[in-house]
C-alpha positions as a printed Julia matrix, in Angstrom:
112×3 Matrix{Float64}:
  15.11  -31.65  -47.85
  13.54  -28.91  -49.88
  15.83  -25.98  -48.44
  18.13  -25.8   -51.44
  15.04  -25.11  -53.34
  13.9   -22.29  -51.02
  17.27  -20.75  -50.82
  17.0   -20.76  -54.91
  13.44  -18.91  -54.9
  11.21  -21.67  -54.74
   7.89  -20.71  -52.15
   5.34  -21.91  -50.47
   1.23  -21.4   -51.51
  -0.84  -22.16  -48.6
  -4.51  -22.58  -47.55
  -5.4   -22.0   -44.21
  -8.58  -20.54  -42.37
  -8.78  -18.5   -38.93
  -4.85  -19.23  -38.5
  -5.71  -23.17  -39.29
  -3.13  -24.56  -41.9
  -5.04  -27.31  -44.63
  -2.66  -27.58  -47.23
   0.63  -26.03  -48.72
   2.54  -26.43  -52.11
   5.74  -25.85  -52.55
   6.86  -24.54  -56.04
  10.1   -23.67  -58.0
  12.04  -23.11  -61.32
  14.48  -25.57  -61.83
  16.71  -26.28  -64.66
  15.79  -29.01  -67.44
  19.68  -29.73  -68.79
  18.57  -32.13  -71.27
  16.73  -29.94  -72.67
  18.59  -26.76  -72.14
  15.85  -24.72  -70.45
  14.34  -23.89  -67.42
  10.58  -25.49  -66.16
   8.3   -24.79  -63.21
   8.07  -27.58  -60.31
   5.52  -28.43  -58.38
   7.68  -29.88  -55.63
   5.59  -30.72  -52.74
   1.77  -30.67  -52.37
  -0.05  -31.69  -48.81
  -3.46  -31.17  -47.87
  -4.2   -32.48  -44.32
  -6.82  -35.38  -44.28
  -9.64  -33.9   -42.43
  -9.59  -31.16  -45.25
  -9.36  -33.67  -48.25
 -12.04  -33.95  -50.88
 -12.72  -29.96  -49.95
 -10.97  -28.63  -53.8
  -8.23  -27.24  -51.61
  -5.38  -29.13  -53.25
  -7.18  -28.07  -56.99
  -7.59  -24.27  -55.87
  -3.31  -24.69  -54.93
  -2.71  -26.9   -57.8
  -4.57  -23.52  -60.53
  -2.62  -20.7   -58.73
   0.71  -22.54  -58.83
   0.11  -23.24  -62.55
  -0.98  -19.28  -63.03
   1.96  -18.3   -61.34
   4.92  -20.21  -62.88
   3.04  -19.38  -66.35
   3.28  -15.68  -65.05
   6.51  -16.5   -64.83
   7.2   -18.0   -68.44
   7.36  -21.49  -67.93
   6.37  -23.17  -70.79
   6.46  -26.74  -68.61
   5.63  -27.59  -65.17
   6.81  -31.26  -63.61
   6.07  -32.57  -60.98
   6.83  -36.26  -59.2
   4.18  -38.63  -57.7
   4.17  -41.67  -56.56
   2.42  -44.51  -58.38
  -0.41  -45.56  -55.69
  -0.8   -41.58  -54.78
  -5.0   -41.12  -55.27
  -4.32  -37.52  -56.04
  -2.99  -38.82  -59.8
  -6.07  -38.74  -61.03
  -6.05  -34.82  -60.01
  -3.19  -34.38  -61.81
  -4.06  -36.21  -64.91
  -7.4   -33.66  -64.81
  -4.64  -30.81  -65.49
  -3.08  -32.24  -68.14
   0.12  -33.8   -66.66
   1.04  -36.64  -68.05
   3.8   -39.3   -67.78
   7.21  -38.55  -68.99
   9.21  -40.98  -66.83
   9.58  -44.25  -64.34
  11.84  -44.23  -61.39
  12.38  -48.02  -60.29
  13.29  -48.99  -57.0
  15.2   -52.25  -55.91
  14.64  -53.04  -52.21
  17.91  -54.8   -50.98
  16.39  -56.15  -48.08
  13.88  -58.15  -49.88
  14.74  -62.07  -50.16
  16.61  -62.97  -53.45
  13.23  -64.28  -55.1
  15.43  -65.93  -57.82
């Protein structure tokens, strides 16, 4: 899923300990066309569950911000979903929301 993103530059960060993997983000450049620009993306972020609520998703979450504002991105984005407890996390950053992607589950019962 993310390999056209890797084959266009993006990387992995990672946190791992004596050859033990605990988390990984996976960050890009992408373009914004509305805007005409380019901004940093924060594409996928996974910290295993026995090493949640240890700061290792934070200590990925500051270097991947350092590093695409190294790299002169003005804006970062990233998508999460809307029950995802790490929200809160991201709000702590600064993100904020800039969009809603809706969903209509065609296997649901027609409820009208």
């Amino acid at each position: 899923m993310f390999l056209p993103y890797i084959q266009n530059g993006a990387y992995y960060l990672i946190e791992e300990e004596n050859q033990r993997l605990k988390g990984w983000l996976l960050l890009g450049i992408d373009g914004d066309f509305m805007a005409g620009n380019v901004i940093g993306q924060l594409l996928q972020i996974y910290v295993f569950p026995q090493y949640r609520k240890m700061g290792i998703g934070r200590k990925l979450m500051q270097e991947a911000i350092r590093q695409l504002q190294s790299q002169g991105m003005k804006k970062i984005h990233l998508n999460v979903f809307a029950g995802n407890p790490a929200k809160n996390m991201y709000k702590e950053f600064g993100f904020k929301k800039i969009s809603t992607i809706m969903e209509l589950n065609t296997e649901e019962k027609d409820r009208r």
